[in-house]
N, C-alpha and C positions, 0 to 999 in steps of 0.2 A: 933897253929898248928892243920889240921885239921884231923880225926881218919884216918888211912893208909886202905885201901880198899885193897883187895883182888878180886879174878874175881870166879865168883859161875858160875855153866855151868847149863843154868836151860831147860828143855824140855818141859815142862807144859807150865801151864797160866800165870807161872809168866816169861814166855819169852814177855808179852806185860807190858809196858812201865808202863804204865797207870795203870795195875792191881798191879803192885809192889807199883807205888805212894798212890795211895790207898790206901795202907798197909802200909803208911808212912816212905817208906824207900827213899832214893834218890841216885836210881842209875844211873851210867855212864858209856861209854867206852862199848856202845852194839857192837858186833863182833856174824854174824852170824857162826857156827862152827857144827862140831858134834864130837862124842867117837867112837872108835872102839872095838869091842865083846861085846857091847851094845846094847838090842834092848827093845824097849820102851814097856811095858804091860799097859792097861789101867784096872782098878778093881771100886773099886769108885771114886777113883785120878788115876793117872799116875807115872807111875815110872819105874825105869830099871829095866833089869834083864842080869848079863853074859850068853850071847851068842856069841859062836865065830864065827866069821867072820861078823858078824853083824855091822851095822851102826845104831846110834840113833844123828839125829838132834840137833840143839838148840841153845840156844844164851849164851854168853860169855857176863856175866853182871860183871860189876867191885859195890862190897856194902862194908859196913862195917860192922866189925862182929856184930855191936849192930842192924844192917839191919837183918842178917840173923838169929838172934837169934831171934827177933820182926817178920820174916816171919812164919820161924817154930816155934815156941812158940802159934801160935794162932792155935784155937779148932780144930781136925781134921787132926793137920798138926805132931803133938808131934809124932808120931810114924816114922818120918823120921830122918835118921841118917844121917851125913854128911861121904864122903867119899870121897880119892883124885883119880880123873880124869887127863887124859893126855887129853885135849881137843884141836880139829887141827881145827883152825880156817880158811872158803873160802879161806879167803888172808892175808899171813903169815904164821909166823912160831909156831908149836906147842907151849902149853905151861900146867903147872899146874892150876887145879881147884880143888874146891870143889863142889861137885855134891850131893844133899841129895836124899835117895832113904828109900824106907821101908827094915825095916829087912828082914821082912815078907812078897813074891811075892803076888799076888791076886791070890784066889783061880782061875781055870780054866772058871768056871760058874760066876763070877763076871762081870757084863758088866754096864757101866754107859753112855748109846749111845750121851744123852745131854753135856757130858763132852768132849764126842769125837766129839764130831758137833764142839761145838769150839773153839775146840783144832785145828783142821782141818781151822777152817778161821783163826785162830792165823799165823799158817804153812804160809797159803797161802797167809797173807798180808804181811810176814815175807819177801816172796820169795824165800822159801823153795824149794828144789824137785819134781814134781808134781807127781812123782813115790808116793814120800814119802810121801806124803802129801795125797794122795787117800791112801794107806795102814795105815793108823791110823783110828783106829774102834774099 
């Protein structure tokens, strides 16, 4: 029997395929989606922040928890916490996620523009928005 996977709603870089494999996880089941009173801050990573009426993008990855333990457990990443999202995917119908975000927003003065370059071609190979996808900086 193989571990039961769950669906992580991820906004970053690990919304590409490739950069999760990399990290030896084996994900499945991409559904492009986004959260609502969510808007994404970038600092030296990326990460949400409640804002209402806001929209924040992203992909609907199905892992398993020993994936997402193996994601955030590597250097950099420990200070995100997991939290349950209602994630509404383009096509279909809502569903529960897990979403990890920092405790701690980024300061205002934090900017990491090489993160936001591409993060922005991630967006845009995704077929993201194009609103949305120019307002990530």
């Amino acid at each position: 029997m193989s571990p039961r996977r769950i669906d992580g709603f991820f906004y970053g870089l690990f919304m590409d395929a490739e950069v999760l494999r990399q990290a030896g996880t084996n994900p499945s089941s991409f559904r492009r989606a986004y959260v609502v009173d969510f808007a994404l801050r970038i600092g030296q990573r990326a990460t949400l922040v409640p804002f209402p009426g806001a929209r924040a993008y992203g992909m609907l990855i199905a892992l398993t928890h020993a994936d997402l333990d193996r994601l955030y457990g590597a250097p950099g990443l420990e200070l995100y916490r997991p939290e349950a999202v209602v994630a509404h995917p383009l096509e279909g119908e809502a569903v529960p996620a897990l979403c990890y975000n920092l405790v701690q927003e980024p300061e205002p003065h934090e900017r990491n523009p090489e993160y936001a370059k591409r993060l922005r071609s991630v967006l845009e190979r995704l077929g993201f928005p194009v609103e949305y996808v120019e307002s990530v900086g």
